[in-house]
C-alpha positions in Angstrom: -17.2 -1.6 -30.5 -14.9 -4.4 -29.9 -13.2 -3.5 -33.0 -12.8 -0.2 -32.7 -11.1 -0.3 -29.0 -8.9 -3.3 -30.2 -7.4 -1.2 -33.5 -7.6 2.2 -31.3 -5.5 0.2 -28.9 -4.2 3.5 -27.3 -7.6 4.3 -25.8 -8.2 4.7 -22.1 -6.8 1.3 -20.5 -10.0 2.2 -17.8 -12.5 2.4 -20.7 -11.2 -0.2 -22.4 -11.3 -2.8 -19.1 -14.6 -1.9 -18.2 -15.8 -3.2 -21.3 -14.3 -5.7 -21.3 -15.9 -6.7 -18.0 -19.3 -5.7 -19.5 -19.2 -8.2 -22.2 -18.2 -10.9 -19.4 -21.7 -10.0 -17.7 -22.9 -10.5 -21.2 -21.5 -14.2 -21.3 -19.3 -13.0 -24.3 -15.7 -14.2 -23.0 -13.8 -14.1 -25.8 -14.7 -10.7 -27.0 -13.7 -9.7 -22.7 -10.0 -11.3 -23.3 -9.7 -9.7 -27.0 -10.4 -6.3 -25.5 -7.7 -6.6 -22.2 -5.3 -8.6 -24.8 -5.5 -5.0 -26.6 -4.7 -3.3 -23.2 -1.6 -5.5 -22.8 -0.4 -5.1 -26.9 -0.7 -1.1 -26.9 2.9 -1.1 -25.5 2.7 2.6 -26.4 0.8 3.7 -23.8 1.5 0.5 -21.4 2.0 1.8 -18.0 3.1 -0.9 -15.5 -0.5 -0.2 -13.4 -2.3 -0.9 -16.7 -0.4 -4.3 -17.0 -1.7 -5.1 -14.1 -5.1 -4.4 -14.4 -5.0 -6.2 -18.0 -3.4 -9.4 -16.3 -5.9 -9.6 -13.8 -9.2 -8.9 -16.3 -7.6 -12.2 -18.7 -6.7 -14.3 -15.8 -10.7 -13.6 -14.9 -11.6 -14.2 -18.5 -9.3 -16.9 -18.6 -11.2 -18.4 -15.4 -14.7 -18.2 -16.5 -13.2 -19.9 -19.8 -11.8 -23.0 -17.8 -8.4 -22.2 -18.8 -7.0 -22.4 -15.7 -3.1 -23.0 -16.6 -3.4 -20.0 -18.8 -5.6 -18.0 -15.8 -2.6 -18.8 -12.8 0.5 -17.5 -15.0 -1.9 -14.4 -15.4 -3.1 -14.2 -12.0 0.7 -14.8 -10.5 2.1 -12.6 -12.7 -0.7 -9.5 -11.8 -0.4 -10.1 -7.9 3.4 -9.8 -8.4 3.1 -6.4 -10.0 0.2 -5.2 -8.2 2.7 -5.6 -4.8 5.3 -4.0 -6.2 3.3 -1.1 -7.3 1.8 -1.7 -3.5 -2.0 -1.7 -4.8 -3.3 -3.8 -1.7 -6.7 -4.1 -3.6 -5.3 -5.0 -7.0 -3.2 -7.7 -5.2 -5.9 -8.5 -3.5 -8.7 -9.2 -6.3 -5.7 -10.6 -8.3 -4.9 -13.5 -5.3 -8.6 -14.5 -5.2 -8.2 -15.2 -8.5 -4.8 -16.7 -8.2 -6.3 -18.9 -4.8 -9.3 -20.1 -7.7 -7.7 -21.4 -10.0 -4.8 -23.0 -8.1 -7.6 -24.7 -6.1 -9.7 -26.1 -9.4 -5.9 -27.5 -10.6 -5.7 -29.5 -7.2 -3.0 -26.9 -6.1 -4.8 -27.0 -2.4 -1.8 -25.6 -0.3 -1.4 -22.6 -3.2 -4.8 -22.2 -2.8 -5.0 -22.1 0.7 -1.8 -19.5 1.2 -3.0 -16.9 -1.4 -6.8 -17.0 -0.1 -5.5 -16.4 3.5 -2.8 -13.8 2.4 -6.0 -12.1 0.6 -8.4 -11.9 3.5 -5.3 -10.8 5.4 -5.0 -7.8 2.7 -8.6 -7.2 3.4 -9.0 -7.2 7.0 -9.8 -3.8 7.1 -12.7 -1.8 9.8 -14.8 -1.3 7.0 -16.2 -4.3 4.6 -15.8 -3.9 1.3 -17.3 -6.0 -2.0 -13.5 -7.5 -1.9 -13.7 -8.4 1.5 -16.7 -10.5 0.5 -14.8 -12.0 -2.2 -11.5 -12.9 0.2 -13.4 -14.6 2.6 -15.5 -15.9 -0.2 -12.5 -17.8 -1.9 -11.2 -18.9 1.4 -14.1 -21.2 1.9 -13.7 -22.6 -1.1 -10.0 -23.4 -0.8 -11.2 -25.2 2.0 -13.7 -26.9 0.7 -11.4 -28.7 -2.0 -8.8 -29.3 1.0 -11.7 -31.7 2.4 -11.6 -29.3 5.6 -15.7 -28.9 5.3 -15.7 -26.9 9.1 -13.6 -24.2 8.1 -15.0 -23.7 4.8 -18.5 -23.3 6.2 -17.0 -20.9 8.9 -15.5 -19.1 5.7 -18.7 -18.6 4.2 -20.5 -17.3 6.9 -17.5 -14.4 7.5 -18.1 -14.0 4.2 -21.9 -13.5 4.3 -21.2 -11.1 7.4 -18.9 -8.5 5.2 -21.8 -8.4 2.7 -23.8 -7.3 4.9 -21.8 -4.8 6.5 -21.0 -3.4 3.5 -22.2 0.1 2.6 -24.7 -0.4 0.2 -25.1 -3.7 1.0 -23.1 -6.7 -1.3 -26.0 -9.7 -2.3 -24.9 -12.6 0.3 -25.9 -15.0 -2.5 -22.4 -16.1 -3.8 -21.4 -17.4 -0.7 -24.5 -19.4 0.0 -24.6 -21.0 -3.2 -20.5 -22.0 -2.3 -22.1 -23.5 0.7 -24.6 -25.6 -1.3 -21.2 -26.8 -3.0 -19.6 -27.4 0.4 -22.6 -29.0 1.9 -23.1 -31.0 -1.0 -19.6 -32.2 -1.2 -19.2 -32.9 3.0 -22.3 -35.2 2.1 -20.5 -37.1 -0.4 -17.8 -37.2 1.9 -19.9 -39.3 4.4 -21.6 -41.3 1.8 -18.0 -42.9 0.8 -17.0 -43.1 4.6 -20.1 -44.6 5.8 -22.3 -45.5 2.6 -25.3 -43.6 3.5 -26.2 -39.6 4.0 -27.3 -38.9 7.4 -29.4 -35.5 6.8 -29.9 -33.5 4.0 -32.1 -30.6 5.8 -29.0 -28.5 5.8 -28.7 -28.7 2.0 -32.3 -27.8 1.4 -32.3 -24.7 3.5 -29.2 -23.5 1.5 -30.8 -24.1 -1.5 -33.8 -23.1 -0.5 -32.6 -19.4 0.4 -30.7 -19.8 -2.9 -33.9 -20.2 -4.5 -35.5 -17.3 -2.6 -32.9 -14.9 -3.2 -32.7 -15.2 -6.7 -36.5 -14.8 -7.2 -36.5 -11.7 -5.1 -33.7 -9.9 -7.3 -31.0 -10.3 -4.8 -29.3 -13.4 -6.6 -26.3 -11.3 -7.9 -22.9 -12.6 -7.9 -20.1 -10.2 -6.7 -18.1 -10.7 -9.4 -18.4 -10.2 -12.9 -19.4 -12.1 -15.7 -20.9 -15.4 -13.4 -24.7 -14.7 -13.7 -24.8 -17.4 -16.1 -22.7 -19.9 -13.8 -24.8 -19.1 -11.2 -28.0 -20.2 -13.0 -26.3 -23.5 -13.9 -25.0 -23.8 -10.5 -28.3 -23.7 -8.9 -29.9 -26.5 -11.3 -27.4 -28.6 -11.0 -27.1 -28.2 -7.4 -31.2 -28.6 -7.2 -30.8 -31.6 -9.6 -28.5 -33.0 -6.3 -31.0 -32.2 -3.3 -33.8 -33.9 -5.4 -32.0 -37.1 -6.2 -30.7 -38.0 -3.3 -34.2 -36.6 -1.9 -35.8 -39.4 -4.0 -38.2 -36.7 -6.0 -36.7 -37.9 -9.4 -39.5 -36.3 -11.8 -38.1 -33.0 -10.1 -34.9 -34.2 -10.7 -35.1 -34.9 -14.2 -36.5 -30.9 -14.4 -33.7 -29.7 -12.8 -31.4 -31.3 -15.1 -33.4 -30.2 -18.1 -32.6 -26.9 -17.2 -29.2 -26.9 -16.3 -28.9 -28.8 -19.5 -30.3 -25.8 -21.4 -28.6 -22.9 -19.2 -24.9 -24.7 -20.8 -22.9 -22.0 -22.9 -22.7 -24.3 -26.0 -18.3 -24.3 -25.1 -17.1 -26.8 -23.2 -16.6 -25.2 -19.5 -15.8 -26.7 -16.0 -19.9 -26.4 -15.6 -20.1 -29.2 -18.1 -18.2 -31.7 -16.3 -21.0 -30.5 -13.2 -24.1 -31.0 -14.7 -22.9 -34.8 -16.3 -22.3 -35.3 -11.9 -25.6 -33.9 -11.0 -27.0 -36.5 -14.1 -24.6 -39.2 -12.3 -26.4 -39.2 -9.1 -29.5 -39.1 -10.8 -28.5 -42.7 -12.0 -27.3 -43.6 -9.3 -30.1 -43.1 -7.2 -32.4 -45.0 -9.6 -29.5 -47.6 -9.4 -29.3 -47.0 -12.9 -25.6 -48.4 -12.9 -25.1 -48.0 -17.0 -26.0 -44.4 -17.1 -24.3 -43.5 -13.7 -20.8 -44.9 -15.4 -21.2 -43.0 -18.7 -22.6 -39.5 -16.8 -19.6 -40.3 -14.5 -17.2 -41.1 -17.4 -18.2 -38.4 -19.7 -17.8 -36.0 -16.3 -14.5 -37.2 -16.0 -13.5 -36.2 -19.8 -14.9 -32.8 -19.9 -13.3 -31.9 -16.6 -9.9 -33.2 -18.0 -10.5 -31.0 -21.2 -11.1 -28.0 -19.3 -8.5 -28.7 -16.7 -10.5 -28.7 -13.7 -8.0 -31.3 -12.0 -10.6 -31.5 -8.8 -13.4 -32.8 -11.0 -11.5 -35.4 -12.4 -10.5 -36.8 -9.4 -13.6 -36.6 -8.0 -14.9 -39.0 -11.0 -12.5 -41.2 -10.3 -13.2 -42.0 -7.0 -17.3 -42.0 -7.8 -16.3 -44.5 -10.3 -14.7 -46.7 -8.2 -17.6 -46.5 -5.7 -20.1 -47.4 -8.9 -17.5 -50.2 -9.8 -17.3 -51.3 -6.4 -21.2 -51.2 -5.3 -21.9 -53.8 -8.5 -19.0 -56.1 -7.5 -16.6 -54.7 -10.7 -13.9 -54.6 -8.6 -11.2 -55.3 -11.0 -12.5 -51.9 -12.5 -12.5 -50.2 -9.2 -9.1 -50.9 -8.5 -8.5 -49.5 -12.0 -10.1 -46.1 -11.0 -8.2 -46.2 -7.5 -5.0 -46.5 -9.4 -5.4 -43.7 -11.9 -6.9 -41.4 -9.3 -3.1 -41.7 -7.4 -1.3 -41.0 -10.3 -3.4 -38.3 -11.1 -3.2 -36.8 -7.6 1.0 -37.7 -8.1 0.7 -35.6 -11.4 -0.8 -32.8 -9.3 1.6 -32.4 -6.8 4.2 -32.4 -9.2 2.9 -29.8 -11.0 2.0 -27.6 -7.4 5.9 -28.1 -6.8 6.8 -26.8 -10.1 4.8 -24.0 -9.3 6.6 -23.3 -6.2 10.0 -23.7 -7.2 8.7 -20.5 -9.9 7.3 -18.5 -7.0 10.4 -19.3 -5.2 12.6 -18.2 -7.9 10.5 -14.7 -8.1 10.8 -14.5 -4.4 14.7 -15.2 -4.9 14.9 -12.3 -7.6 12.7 -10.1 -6.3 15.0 -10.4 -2.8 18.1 -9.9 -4.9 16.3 -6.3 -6.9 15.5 -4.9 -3.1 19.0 -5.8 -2.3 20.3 -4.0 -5.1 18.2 -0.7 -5.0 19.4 -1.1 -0.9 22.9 -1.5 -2.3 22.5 1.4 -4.4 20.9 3.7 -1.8 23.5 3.2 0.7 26.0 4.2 -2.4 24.3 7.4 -3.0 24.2 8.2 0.1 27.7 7.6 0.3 28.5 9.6 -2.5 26.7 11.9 -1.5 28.7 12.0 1.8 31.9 12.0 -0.1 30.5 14.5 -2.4 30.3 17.0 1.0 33.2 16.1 2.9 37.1 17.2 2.8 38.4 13.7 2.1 41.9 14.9 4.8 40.3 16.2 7.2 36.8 14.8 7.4 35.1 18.0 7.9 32.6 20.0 5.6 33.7 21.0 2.3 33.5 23.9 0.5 30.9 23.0 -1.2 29.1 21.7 2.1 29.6 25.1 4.1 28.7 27.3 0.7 25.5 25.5 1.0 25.1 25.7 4.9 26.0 29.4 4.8 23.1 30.3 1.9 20.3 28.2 3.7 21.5 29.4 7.5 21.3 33.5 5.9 18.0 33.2 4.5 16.8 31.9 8.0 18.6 34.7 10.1 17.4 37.7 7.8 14.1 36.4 7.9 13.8 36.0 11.7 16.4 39.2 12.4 19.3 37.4 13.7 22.9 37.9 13.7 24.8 35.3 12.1 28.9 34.6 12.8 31.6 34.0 10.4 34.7 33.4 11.2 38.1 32.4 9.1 41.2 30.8 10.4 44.5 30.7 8.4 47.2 27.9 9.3 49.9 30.5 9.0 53.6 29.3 7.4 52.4 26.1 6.7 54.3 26.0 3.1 57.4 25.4 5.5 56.1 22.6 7.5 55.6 21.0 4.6 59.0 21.9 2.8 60.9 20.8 6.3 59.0 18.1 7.3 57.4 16.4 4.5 53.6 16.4 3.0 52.9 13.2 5.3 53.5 15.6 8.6 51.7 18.4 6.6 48.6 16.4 6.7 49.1 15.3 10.4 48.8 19.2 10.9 45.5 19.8 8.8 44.2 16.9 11.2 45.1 17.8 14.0 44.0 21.4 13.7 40.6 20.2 12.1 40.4 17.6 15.2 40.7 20.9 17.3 38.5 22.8 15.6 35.4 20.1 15.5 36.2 19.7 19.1 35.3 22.9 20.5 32.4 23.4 18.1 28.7 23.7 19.0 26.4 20.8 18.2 24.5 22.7 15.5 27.8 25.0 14.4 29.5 23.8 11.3 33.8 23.9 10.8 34.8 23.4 7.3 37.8 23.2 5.4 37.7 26.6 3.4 40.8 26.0 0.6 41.4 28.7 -1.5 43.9 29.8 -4.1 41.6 29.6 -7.3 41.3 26.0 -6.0 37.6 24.4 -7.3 37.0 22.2 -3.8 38.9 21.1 -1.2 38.0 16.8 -1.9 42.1 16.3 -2.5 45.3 17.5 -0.4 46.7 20.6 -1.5 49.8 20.9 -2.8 52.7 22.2 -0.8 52.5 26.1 -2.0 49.3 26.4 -1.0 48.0 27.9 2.2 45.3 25.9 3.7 42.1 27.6 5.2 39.5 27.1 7.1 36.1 28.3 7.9 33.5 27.6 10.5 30.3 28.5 12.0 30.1 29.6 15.9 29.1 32.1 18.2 32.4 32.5 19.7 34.9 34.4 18.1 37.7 31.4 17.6 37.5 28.7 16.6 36.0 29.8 13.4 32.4 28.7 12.3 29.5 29.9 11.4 26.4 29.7 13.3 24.2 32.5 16.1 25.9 34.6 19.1 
């Protein structure tokens, strides 16, 4: 199949996407960016929509493949054309995206900005699967910003939408993102204070995890993560039981996230050698908890998963620190600045990019503003006596054709009148062209004057002459013709 669509690349770019988003629920990720990479090459029948779409299925691909550089051009690039195309629900699903993957490269304010300007796209009266998914990512822009309130808060919003929705969304996503946030807020407090206060919040999470997937309901909104879930939820149970002290169902719970791994290196990998870290750790099994905690470190680099690595780092340090290695801590401390340094370097890089699109984009809807305003002008011009500023002929031929099918149909008189500027050759043979044009103003002036609001006075011309958009030359007698319901001045228009 995948090699028919991909040589038939000028099949249905709807077909061709959805199967390409089956074979991500498959766990086949490659085989989902070959078939939108075809989308994007059949150039043929490559409508701008289509891009779109095609951007935002690879920079989902792209995602689930921890190839997060390559997943925020694609994301950026789809939002962009999904606003100018004004999709609100394209953007949308492609700045949840876009928030993702800024947030796993450490980009937190990017993150933070495109998962607001999401829900914002969202806020609708009726919830939506998207709506879900906004609120969803929120949370977990949040959470990497260390603000563990507001991503909880996040989460719950998100939990309300699915269950407003119509049918019903699975709220299971956004409670296993609270595992993670819980989880994370609790190694937050061990670094602060060097203990864990409570961990019955983490086991109720976990616990409805748990139930939800065994009643069927443990379905992730988006495509192509019913795989990372399962990993996910092992390695998050490998967590509650260690620092729970049950290390035999630890050491389960590991096995099988252990076994649930893809075989390719993914962010998930980097995950489960954590979960094995505090494994260690809680056995005070210093050696292992330094090479799980190493090895995490590594694979999150690999996969570019820039808030892993730092968080190894720091749990390195700690390690370093709690068996008096503090040479080696200081080591860790050192490179986990310069790593964060390297981040923000590379989040203003991105800026200055979505700054420069911002810039252009500005200076295209200044330009089509620029050229409006000239057509309209031209238009203008294109209607008008340029003397006398009245209606051309052109203009009152026009007027005169619309304004007779409305009287015949509704049975109503309509007045014509014609005004000649009699001997006007000698005004301009005695007094020059320059007074003869004072003349055609001033009578035109007069004319428009004593007009009725909806009557129209035009500048007739005449003598073979095609319009009347230049002065006439001095042999020529100058009309003029108007719409009125008075008999002078001349005009056309209803008693």
């Amino acid at each position: 199949m995948t090699r028919h669509i991909q040589d038939g690349a000028g099949d249905n770019p709807d077909v061709v996407l959805a199967a390409a988003y089956a074979a991500l629920d498959e766990g086949h990720i490659q085989k989902a960016r070959g078939l939108a990479q075809a989308v994007l090459t059949d150039t043929k029948g490559l409508t701008q929509h289509a891009e779109a779409r095609a951007l935002a299925c690879l920079a989902h691909c792209d995602r689930i493949g921890s190839r997060l550089r390559r997943a925020s051009q694609a994301s950026h690039r789809a939002a962009q054309l999904f606003e100018q195309l004004g999709d609100v629900q394209g953007e949308a699903n492609a700045l949840t995206t876009l928030a993702h993957v800024c947030m796993l490269l450490g980009r937190n304010d990017e993150a933070v900005e495109a998962a607001l300007l999401c829900v914002r796209l969202c806020d609708t009266k009726v919830s939506q699967p998207q709506t879900v998914l906004a609120h969803n990512c929120l949370g977990l822009a949040y959470s990497w910003s260390g603000d563990h309130d507001r991503a909880d808060a996040s989460f719950e919003m998100a939990v309300q939408a699915a269950r407003r929705c119509v049918p019903a969304v699975s709220i299971y996503q956004p409670r296993l993102n609270q595992v993670w946030v819980e989880a994370t807020r609790l190694l937050d407090e061990r670094y602060q204070t060097g203990t864990m206060k409570s961990l019955k919040r983490l086991q109720e999470l976990a616990d409805e995890c748990r139930q939800l997937e065994q009643s069927g309901r443990g379905t992730p909104v988006l495509p192509g993560l019913q795989s990372m879930a399962r990993t996910i939820t092992h390695a998050s149970s490998v967590l509650v039981a260690a620092w729970r002290g049950d290390f035999a169902a630890a050491r389960l719970a590991l096995d099988s996230a252990t076994r649930s791994l893809s075989g390719v290196i993914t962010w998930l990998d980097s995950f489960v050698r954590w979960s094995a870290a505090e494994l260690a750790w809680a056995q005070q099994d210093w050696a292992g908890a330094e090479r799980e905690l190493t090895e995490m470190r590594e694979m999150a680099l690999a996969v570019e998963h820039e808030q892993l690595a730092c968080r190894a780092h720091l749990l390195l340090a700690q390690v370093f620190e709690l068996q008096g290695k503090n040479d080696k801590a200081r080591r860790e401390h050192r490179a986990l600045r310069r790593r964060e340094r390297r981040v923000v370097a590379e989040g203003l890089g991105s800026r200055e990019s979505l700054v420069s699109w911002q810039l252009g984009a500005r200076q295209s809807k200044r330009h089509l503003q620029q050229a409006l305003v000239a057509s309209k002008q031209f238009e203008r011009w294109s209607l008008e006596d340029a003397l006398t500023g009245m209606a051309n002929r052109r203009h009152f031929e026009q007027a005169l054709a619309e304004r007779l099918q409305v009287c015949v149909a509704a049975d109503r008189p309509l007045t014509v009148a014609m005004v000649d500027v009699d001997k006007f050759k000698s005004v301009n043979d005695r007094f020059t062209h320059s007074v003869g044009d004072r003349v055609l103003k001033t009578v035109a002036a007069l004319m428009s004057s004593e007009v009725r609001e909806n009557d129209l006075p035009a500048r007739w011309a005449g003598d073979g002459l095609p319009s009347c958009s230049t002065t006439p030359p001095s042999n020529w007698r100058s009309r003029f013709a108007g719409a009125s319901g008075r008999p002078w001045p001349p005009s056309i228009g209803n008693p």
